[in-house]
N, C-alpha and C positions, 0 to 999 in steps of 0.2 A: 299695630305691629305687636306681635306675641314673642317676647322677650323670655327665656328662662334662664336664671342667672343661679349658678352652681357653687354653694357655698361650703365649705371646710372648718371655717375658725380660724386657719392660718393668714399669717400677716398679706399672703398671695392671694386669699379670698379678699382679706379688707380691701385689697387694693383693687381687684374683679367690682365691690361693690362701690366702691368711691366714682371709679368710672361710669358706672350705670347711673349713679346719683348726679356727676356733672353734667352728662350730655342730654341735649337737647332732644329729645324723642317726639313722635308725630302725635297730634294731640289722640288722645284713646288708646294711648300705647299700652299693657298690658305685661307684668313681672310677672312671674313666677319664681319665687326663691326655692333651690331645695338642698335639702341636706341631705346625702345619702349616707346611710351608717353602715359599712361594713356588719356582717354578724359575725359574733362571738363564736370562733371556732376551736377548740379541741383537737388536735392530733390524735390523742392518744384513748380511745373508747372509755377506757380504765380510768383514765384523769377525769373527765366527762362526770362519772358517775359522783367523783369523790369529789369535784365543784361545783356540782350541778346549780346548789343553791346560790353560790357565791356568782356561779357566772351570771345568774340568772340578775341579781343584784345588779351587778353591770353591767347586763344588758339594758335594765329599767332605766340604773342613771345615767348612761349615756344617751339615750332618746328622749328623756325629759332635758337634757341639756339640750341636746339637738333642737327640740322645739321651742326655749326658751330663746335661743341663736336666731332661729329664723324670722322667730314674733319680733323680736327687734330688728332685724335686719327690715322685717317690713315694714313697722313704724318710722324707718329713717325712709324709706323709698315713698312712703304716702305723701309728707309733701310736698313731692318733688312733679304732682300732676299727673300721675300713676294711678293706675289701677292696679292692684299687688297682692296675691296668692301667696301661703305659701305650706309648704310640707316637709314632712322627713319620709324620707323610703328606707327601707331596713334591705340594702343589697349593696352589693357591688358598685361604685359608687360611676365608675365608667360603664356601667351598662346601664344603673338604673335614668345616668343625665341622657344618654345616646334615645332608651325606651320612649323617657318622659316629652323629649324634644317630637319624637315620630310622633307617638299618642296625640300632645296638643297640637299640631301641626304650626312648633315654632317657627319663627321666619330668624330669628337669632336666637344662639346660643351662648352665655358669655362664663367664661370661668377664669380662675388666677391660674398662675404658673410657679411652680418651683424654681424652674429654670435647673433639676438634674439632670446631669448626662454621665454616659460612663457608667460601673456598676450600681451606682445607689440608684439609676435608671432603670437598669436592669432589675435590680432587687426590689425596690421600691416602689415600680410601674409610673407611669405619667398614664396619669388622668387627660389632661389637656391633649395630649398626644393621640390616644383612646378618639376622646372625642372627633378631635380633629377629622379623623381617619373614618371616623363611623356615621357621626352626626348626618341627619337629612337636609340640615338647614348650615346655616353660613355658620361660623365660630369663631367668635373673638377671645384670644388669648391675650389677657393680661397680667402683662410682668411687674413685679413686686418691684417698684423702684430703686 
């Protein structure tokens, strides 16, 4: 089974990955963690130029976090009988899990939920929702207890 399991660093990820780690999966089963990082974007051309460096800066640390997120997320899933991948993608983080799922030809999807509605929904988009709606494979949402 080719599982991709969709990580954040929010307490709705821990809990996406606590479920991956209790259940019983078919022997050969196959993770893929990943982290997608939004990029650093600028409104304003003009700002752009005048923080070029600085965005640039965190752009680095946040993908080195990113990876440091997921190297541990995999070393908790290794032994649990796992075969376990894992990456960051620098996009969109509801297109880059929808892509990643088609690309590996997942058979599940698993990601956390915020559980927003209403306008921080609105404002703040759902991920898990995205997925839902898009993904080629099944998609299990899990809610932050």
């Amino acid at each position: 089974m080719k599982i991709i399991l969709g990580v954040d660093g929010s307490p709705c990820s821990a809990a996406a990955v606590q479920f991956v780690k209790r259940m019983a999966w078919p022997a050969g089963s196959k993770v893929e963690v990943i982290r997608a990082v939004p990029p650093v974007l600028v409104a304003i051309p003009e700002a752009y130029l005048v923080l070029s460096d600085r965005l640039d800066v965190l752009r680095r640390d946040l993908l080195v976090e990113a990876h440091k997120y997921v190297e541990d997320i995999s070393c908790e899933l290794l032994g649990r009988g796992l075969t376990v991948d894992s990456r960051v993608i620098e996009d969109d983080p509801r297109e880059a899990l929808v892509q990643a799922a088609r690309a590996s030809g997942a058979d599940l999807l698993v990601v956390g939920s915020h559980g927003r509605s209403g306008l921080s929904k609105l404002f703040m988009g759902s991920v898990s929702s995205h997925v839902v709606a898009h993904a080629p494979c099944s998609v299990l949402v899990v809610r932050h207890p």
